[in-house]
C-alpha distance (Angstrom), angle and dihedral (degrees) to the residues before:
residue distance angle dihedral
X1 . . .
X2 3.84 . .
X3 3.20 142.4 .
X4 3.75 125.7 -99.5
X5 4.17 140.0 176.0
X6 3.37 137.1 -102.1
X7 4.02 117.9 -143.1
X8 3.73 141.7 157.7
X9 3.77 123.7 -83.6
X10 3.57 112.8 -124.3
X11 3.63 112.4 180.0
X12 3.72 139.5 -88.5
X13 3.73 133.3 -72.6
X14 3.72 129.9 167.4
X15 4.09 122.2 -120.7
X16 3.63 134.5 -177.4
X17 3.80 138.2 -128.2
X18 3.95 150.2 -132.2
X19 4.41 81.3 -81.8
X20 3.73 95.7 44.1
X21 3.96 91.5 -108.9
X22 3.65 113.6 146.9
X23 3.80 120.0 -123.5
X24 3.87 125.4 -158.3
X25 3.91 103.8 -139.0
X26 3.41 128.3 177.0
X27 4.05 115.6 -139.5
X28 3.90 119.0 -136.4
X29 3.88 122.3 -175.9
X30 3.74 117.9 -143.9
X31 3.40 119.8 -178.1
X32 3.99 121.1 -164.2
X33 3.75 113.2 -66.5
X34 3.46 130.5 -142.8
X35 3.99 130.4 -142.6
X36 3.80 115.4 -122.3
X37 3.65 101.4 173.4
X38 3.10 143.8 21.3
X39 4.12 116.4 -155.7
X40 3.80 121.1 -171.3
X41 4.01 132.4 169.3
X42 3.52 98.7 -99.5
X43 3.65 94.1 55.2
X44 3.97 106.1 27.3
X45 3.60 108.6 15.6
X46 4.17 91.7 -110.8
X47 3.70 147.2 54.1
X48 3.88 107.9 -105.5
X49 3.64 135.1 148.8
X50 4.11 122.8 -159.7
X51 3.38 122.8 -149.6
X52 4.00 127.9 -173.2
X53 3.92 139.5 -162.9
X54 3.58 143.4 169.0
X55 3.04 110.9 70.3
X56 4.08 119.5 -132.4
X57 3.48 152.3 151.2
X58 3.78 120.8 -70.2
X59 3.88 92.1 -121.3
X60 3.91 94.7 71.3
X61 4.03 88.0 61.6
X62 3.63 135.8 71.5
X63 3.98 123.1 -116.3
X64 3.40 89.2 -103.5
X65 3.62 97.7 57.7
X66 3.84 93.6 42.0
X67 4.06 98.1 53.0
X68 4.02 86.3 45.9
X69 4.00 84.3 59.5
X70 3.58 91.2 34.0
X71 3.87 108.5 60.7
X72 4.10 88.6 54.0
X73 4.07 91.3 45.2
X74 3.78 99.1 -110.2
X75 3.77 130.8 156.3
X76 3.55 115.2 -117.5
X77 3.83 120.1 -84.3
X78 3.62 133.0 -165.0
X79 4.22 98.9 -152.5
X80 3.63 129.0 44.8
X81 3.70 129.5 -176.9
X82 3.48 140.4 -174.6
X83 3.78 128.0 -150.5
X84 3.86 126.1 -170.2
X85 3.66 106.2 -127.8
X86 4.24 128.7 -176.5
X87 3.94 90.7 -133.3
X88 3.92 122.6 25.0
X89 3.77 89.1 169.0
X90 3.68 91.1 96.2
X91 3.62 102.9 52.7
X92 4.21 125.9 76.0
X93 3.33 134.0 -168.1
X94 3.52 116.4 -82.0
X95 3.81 95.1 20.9
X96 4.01 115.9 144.7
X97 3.95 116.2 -112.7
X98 3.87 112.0 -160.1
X99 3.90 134.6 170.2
X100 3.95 80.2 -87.3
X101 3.75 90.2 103.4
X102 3.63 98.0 60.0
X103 3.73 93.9 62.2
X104 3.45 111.9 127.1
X105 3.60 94.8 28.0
X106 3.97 132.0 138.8
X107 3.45 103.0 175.8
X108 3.58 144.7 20.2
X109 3.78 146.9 -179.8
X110 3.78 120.7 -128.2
X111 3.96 130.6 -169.1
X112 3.82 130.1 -163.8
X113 3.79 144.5 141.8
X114 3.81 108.2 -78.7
X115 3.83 120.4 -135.3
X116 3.82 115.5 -75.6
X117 3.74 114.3 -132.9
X118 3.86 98.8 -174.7
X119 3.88 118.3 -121.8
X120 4.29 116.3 -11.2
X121 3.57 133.1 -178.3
X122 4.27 133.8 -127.2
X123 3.53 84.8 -82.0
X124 3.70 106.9 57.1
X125 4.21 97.7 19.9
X126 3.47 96.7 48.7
X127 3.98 108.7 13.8
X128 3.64 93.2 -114.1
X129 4.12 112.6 172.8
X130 3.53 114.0 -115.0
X131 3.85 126.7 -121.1
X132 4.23 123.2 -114.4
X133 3.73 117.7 -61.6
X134 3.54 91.0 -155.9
X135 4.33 105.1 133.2
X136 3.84 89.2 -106.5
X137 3.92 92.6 54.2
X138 3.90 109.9 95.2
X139 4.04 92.8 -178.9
X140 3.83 108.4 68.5
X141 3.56 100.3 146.6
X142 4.41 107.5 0.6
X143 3.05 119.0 128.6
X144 4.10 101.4 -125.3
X145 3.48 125.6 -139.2
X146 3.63 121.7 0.3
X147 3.93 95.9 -157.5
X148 4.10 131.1 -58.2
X149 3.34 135.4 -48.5
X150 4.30 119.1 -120.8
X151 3.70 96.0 4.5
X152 3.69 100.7 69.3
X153 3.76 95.6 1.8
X154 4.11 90.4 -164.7
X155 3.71 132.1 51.6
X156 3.76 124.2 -87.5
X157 3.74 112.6 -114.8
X158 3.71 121.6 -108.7
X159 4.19 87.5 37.9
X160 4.04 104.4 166.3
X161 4.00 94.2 -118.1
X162 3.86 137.5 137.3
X163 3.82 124.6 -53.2
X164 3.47 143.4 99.7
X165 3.58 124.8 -21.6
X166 4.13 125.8 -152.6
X167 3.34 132.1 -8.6
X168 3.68 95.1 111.9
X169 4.16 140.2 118.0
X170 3.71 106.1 -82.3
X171 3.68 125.6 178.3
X172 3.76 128.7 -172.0
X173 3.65 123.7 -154.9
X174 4.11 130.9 -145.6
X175 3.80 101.8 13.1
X176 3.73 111.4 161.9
X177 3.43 131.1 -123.1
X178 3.29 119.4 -116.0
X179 3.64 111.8 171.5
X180 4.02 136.2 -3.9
X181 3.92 124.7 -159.5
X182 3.45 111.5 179.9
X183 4.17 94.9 174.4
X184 4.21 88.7 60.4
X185 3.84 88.4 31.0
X186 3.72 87.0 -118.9
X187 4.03 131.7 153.1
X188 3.88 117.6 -178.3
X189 4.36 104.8 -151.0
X190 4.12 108.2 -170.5
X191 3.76 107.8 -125.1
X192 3.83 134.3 27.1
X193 3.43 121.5 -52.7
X194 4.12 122.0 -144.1
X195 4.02 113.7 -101.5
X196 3.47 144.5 44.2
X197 3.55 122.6 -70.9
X198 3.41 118.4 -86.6
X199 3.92 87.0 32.2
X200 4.02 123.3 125.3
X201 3.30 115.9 -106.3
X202 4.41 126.0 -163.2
X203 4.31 106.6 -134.8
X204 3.90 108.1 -164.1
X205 3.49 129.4 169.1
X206 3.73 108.6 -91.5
X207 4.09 99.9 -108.6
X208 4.39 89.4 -148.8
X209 3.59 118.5 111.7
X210 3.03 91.7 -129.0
X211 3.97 107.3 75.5
């Protein structure tokens, strides 16, 4: 376990490479990060590391949140994130975290919150097939039976039905990467990453063999 960054998602874009091949990339800002806390097994139980960014003003967070920043003298910060790491020995508080530590890295695993898109049917939610749209058909796009009537009188839990759709933690494994610069604070994944843009996204080290 290592530690990774946390940046901004700013949209996609499309580059090309030694062969001429174009590559859809998707372009994630991430400014210098700073280390909050340090956690060890003598005082926590675990190995962790958190990391903040974003600066803001001390009226957008709780008490809480301010006093933990507080009693180590650092400015306020809007998003805080904790990484697992094998050794936490060699990090302090108030050390700067930059794309630095993914040098050398092919691939990587990135979490976010996907796109909400409100309330969605079987169809759309859960790829259900539709029924015949012939004009005698009066079941286009139900969803059927939700289970049996006597034997269990109720619905299971987890049933595939209706409800809202996105707008939850999403993380996608063994996405190469493309390009890394460190002087715009700049990494270039290939593929799509999950969120909106403008959203923050977690970059890790992907933890497979197989970078």
């Amino acid at each position: 376990m290592t530690l990774g960054v946390i940046g901004k998602k700013l949209g996609m874009t499309q580059i090309y490479d030694e062969k001429g091949s174009v590559i859809p990339v998707t372009v994630v800002e991430v400014e210098p990060l700073t280390v909050t806390q340090v956690k060890t097994v003598d005082s926590d139980g675990y190995n962790a590391v958190q990391v903040g960014t974003c600066l803001c003003k001390e009226k957008k967070l709780t008490k809480p949140q301010i006093n933990h920043l507080k009693k180590n003298d650092l400015p306020a910060m809007s998003y805080l994130k904790e990484f697992r790491v094998d050794d936490a020995s060699t990090y302090n508080v108030g050390d700067k975290v930059d794309l630095s530590i993914l040098d050398g890295v092919a691939k990587v695993d990135v979490t976010g919150k996907s796109i909400g898109k409100g309330f969605q049917g079987t169809v759309k939610r859960h790829n259900f097939g539709r029924g015949p749209m012939a004009h005698g058909s009066k079941n286009h796009r139900e969803p059927g039976s939700i289970g049996a009537g006597t034997t269990p009188s109720r619905v299971y839990k987890g049933k595939k039905m209706a409800g809202n759709m996105g707008n939850e933690q999403v993380t996608v494994t063994k996405l190469k990467v493309v390009k890394i610069d460190q002087e715009k604070n700049l990494i270039l994944i290939k593929g799509s990453l999950p969120g909106c843009e403008g959203r923050m996204v977690t970059i890790k080290p992907s933890r497979t063999k197989w970078n």
